[in-house]
C-alpha positions as CSV (number, residue, x, y, z in Angstrom):
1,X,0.0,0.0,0.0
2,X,1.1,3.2,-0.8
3,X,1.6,6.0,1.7
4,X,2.5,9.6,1.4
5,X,4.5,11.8,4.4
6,X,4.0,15.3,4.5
7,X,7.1,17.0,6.6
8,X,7.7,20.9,6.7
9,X,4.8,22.7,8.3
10,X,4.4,24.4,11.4
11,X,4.1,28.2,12.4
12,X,5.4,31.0,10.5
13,X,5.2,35.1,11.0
14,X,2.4,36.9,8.0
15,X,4.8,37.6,5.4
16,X,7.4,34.3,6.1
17,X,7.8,31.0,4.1
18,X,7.4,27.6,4.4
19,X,8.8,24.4,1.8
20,X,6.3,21.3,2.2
21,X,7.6,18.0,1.3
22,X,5.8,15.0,0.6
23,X,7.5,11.7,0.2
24,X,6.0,8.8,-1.6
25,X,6.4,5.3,-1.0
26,X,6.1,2.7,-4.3
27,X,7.6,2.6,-7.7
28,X,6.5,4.6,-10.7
29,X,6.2,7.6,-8.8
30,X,7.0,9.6,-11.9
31,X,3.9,8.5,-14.1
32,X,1.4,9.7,-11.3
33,X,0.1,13.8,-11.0
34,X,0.9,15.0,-7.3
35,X,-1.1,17.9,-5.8
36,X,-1.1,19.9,-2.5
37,X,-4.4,20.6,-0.8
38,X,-5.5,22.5,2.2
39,X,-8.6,22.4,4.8
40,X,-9.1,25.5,7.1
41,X,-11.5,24.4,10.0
42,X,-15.1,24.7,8.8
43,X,-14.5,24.9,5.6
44,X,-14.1,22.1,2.5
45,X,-10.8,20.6,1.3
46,X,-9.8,22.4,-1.7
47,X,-6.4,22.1,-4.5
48,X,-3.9,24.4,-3.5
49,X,-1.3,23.4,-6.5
50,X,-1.4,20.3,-8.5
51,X,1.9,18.6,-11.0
52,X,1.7,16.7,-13.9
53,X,4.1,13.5,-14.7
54,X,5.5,16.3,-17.5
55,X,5.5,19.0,-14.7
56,X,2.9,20.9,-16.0
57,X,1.8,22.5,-12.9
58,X,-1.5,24.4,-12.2
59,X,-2.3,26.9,-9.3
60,X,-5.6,28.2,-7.6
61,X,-6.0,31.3,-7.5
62,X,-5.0,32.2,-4.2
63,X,-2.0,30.6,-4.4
64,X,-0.4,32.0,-7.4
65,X,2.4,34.0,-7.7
66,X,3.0,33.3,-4.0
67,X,3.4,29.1,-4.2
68,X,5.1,27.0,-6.6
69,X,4.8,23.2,-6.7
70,X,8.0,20.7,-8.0
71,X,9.1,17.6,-7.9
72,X,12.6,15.3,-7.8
73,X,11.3,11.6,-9.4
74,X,14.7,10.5,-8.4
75,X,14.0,11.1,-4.4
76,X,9.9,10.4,-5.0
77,X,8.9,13.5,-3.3
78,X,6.8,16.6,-4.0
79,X,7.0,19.6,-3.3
80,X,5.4,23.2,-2.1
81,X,7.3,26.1,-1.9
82,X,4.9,28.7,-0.1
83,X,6.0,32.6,0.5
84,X,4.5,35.7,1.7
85,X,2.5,33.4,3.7
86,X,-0.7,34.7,5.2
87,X,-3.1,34.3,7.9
88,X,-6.0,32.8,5.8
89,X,-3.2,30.1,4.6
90,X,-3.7,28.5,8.1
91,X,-4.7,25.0,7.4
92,X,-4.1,21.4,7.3
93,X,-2.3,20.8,4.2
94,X,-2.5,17.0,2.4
95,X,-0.3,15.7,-0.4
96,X,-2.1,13.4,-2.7
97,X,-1.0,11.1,-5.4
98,X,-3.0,11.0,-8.7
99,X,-6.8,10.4,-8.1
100,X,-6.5,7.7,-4.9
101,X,-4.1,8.2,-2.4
102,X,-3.9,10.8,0.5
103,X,-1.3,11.8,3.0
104,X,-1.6,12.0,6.7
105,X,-1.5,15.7,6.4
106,X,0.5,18.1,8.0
107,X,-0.2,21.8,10.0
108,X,0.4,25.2,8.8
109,X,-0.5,28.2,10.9
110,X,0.3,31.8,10.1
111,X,0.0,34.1,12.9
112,X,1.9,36.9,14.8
C-alpha cells in the first residue's frame, strides 16, 4: 500500500515561508500527477497546487504567484514552496497522489 508523508509545516510570521515536502512510497512515482491541498477548519478541502508527470503545474488562485509546486522523481517526493504566507493560509495541508491516495496531512498556521 502506498503512503505519502508530508514534513515541513508548522508556524510562520504573516509575510514568512514555508517548503512542504511529501515523500511517496512505491515505484512509478514519476507516471502519477501530485497535488497539495488545504482544509481551514469549517471549511471544504480544496487544491492548493497540483503537478503533472510532465511538470505541467496548475495553481488556484490564491496561491499564485506566492506558491510554486515541484518535484525530484529521483528522491519520490513533491513539493510546495509557499512565500509571503498569510493568515488565511492557516490550514491542514495534504499531499495526494494521482486520483487515490492521500497523505496524513501536515499543520500550517500563520500568525503573529
Amino acid at each position: 500500500q502506498v503512503q505519502l508523508v508530508e514534513s515541513g509545516g508548522g508556524l510562520v510570521q504573516p509575510g514568512g515561508s514555508l517548503r512542504l515536502s511529501c515523500v511517496v512510497s512505491g515505484n512509478m512515482f514519476s507516471l502519477y500527477a501530485m497535488g497539495w491541498y488545504r482544509q481551514a477548519p469549517g471549511k471544504q478541502r480544496e487544491l492548493v497546487a497540483s503537478i503533472s508527470s510532465s511538470a505541467i503545474t496548475t495553481y488556484a488562485d490564491s496561491a499564485q504567484g506566492r506558491f510554486t509546486i515541484s518535484r525530484d522523481n529521483a528522491k519520490n517526493t513533491v513539493y510546495l514552496q509557499m512565500n509571503n504566507l498569510k493568515p488565511e493560509d492557516t490550514a491542514k495541508y495534504y499531499c495526494r497522489r494521482g486520483y487515490d491516495s492521500w497523505g496524513q496531512g501536515i499543520q500550517v498556521i500563520v500568525s503573529a
